[in-house]
Steps between C-alpha positions, in 0.01 A plus 500: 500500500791524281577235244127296630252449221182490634262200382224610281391816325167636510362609140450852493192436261324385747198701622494549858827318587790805512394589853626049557758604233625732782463287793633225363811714410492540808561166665801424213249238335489664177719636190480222236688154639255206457491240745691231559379167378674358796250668702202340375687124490596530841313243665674570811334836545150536680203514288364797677893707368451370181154606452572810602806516257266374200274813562803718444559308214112571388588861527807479277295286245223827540254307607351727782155267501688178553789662765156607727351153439797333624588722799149442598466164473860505712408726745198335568651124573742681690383805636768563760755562194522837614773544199249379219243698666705808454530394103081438480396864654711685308400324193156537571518843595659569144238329331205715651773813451498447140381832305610750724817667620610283847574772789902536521635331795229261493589188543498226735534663837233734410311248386526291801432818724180551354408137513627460876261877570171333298609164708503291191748289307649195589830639450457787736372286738777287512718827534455666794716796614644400857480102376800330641661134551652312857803771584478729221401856534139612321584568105283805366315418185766682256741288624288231467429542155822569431604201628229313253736698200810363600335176563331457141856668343674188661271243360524638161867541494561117601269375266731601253820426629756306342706288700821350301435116431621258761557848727530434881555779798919499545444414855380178455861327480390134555141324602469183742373180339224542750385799465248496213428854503645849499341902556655811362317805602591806290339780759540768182320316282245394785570180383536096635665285264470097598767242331438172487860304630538222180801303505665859690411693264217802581215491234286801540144373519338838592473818647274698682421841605615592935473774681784587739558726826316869530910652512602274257784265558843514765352348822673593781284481753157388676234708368651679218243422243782372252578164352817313552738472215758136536473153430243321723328180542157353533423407832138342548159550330253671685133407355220774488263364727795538785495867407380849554278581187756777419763266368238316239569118460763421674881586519832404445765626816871558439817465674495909578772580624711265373873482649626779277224723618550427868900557457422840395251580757169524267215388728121406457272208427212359339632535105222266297409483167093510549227548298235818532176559720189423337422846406830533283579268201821670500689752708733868382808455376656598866216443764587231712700540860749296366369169336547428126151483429303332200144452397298122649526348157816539475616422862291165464714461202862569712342258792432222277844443355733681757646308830757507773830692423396641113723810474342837489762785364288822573691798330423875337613342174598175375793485281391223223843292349507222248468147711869433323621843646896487503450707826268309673638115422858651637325596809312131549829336398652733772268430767593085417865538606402712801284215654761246417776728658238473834487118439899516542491738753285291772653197366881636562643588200863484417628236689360554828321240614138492542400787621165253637693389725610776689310754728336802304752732688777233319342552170434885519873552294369278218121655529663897485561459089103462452310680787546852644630477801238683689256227401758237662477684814160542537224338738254453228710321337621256692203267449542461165837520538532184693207291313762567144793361738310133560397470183840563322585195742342276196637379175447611174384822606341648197256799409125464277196703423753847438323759459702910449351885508731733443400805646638884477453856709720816555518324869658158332526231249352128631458190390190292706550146411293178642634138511451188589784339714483154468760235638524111538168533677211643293264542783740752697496706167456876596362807283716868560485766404817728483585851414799605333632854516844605255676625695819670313569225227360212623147387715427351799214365729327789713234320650385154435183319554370127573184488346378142598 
């Protein structure tokens, strides 16, 4: 890959090791860049990664004897590591190689072939050509293994990674005082990054290693195989026991599709974040039907400190920005006068009486500035609609508990913002959720939401 330095480089003095010289090439995890100190600090990471990182780090350091010590110890507390696994054959195979000439073309795949013919090696029994998961069609074993490559490439590269201090994703514009949590997932990277909400600020407290759809990302519709990319919610917890083995220890649902999706048609169901089956500690890069999927520790980890309405932004990349971004404070600041203009507007604005107090036909002059007008006339709608008319009919209307995503696609630009409405009468308060579209210069309300 051009302009990637790989993470460790095998010494060429060492007997036996060029044919792992050459695989390691192979999977980008070589040519001289040591690893990150980061990596090994990282609390946040599973033990089981960061094992398996500290035997690459073994190999750097040239110690062959202690890199097959550790991957054996690892693989044998968690022998469904089918990545680590992968690490400890060909290590041992290179170990009983040394002192002869290795075959060309011999490396894993063969290996595993000849394993998988003699019916031995836990590796090769894990692998099995024709394996498959719920929906997915049968992966042979090269892509299998190939899978493994790209999987063990992604761990390394994000245990060096370098996020700028203080660095948020640019879509998070503004968190709600009660949300305590927020989850980027970088699908590139295979990667989950949880914030911790302190004071509004995001504080990255870890990240962890997801798989995403078979086809990647996109979803359009029901049974595509691909993950959907947006800004979405948590909706419930879903405990393991309540579960199909296949989704590991429990799950975490979504609000797929949310309003954007359904305004532009995209269809399907059943979008979790879930943990693995027992025979998997972790899953391909792009495996799943759909799900983001991580390993059990690590989805314990999610269902311990995530609740109700934490914001999931699922995209190919995140784009990182300083938390004082120019760009992204404009954008909250923005998103401020919008919601007070929509305060005005359902509490008639410019002289015209309050709009409370007339019909919602009456007020639908006043309401046109902030909502498109095919929302206005629309049956779902009404409902809410109606519920926003008697409760501008209090004093002091005001709004609490903001929260803003900003969100972007060559389809359009959003904003998804929740609130807390909250008049003279704090038991009548009600939770929405609203989605802005710009439309020309300026934004309005597309669809809006009454959450409880």
């Amino acid at each position: 890959m051009p302009g990637h330095k790989a993470l460790f480089k095998v010494p060429k003095n060492m007997q036996g090791l060029r044919p792992l010289r050459t695989h390691l090439l192979a999977l980008g995890l070589v040519a001289g860049v040591a690893f990150s100190a980061q990596a090994a600090a990282d609390a946040a990471q599973v033990d089981a990664e960061a094992r398996l990182l500290g035997v690459l780090r073994l190999v750097e350091q040239r110690d062959l004897d202690g890199a097959i010590k550790a991957a054996g110890e690892l693989t044998a507390q968690v022998p469904n590591f089918q990545a680590a696994q992968l690490v400890y054959a060909d290590l041992l195979r290179f170990r009983m190689g040394q002192g002869r000439v290795a075959a060309p073309g011999f490396g894993a795949s063969a290996v595993l072939r000849a394993e998988q013919a003699a019916g031995r090696g836990v590796l090769a029994a894990q692998l099995r050509p024709g394996s498959s998961t719920a929906g997915v069609e049968p992966m042979t074993l090269d892509e299998q293994l190939r899978g493994l490559q790209q999987e063990l490439k992604r761990r390394v590269e994000a245990s060096h990674q370098a996020l700028p201090e203080n660095a948020v994703p640019s879509d998070f514009l503004q968190l709600a005082a009660s949300v305590k949590h927020a989850i980027a997932v970088d699908a590139g990277k295979s990667r989950l990054y949880l914030f911790a909400n302190e004071g509004g600020v995001p504080r990255l407290l870890g990240n962890y290693y997801v798989t995403v759809g078979r086809l990647g990302l996109n979803k359009q519709k029901e049974g595509d195989q691909r993950t959907p990319e947006g800004i979405y919610f948590i909706s419930r917890q879903l405990a393991g026991s309540r579960l199909p083995s296949f989704y590991g220890k429990g799950a975490l649902t979504v609000n797929y599709p949310n309003d954007w999706d359904r305004y532009l048609g995209r269809t399907g169901s059943g979008i979790w974040l879930h943990g693995t089956p027992p025979e998997q500690f972790a899953r391909l890069p792009m495996a799943s039907d759909g799900c983001v999927v991580l390993s059990n520790p690590d989805l314990l980890r999610l269902m311990k400190d995530v609740g109700w309405q934490t914001p999931v932004l699922i995209r190919e990349s995140l784009e990182w920005v300083a938390l004082k971004n120019a760009g992204r404070e404009s954008a909250a600041q923005d998103q401020q006068r919008l919601l007070q203009s929509w305060v005005q507007a359902w509490s008639g604005a410019g002289g015209k009486g309050r709009a409370a107090e007339q019909s919602l036909e009456q007020q639908a002059e006043s309401l046109s500035g902030v909502y498109e007008a095919g929302f206005l006339r629309s049956r779902p709608a009404r409902n809410t609609l109606d519920q926003l008319s008697r409760q501008f009919k209090q004093p002091q209307m005001g709004l609490q508990d903001v929260g803003v995503f900003s969100w972007s696609e060559p389809k359009g630009e959003l904003r998804v913002v929740n609130l807390k409405l909250v008049g003279s009468n704090p038991a009548s308060a009600l939770q929405l959720r609203q989605y802005w579209r710009k439309t020309g210069n300026g934004w309005k309300i597309f669809s809006e939401d009454i959450l409880r």
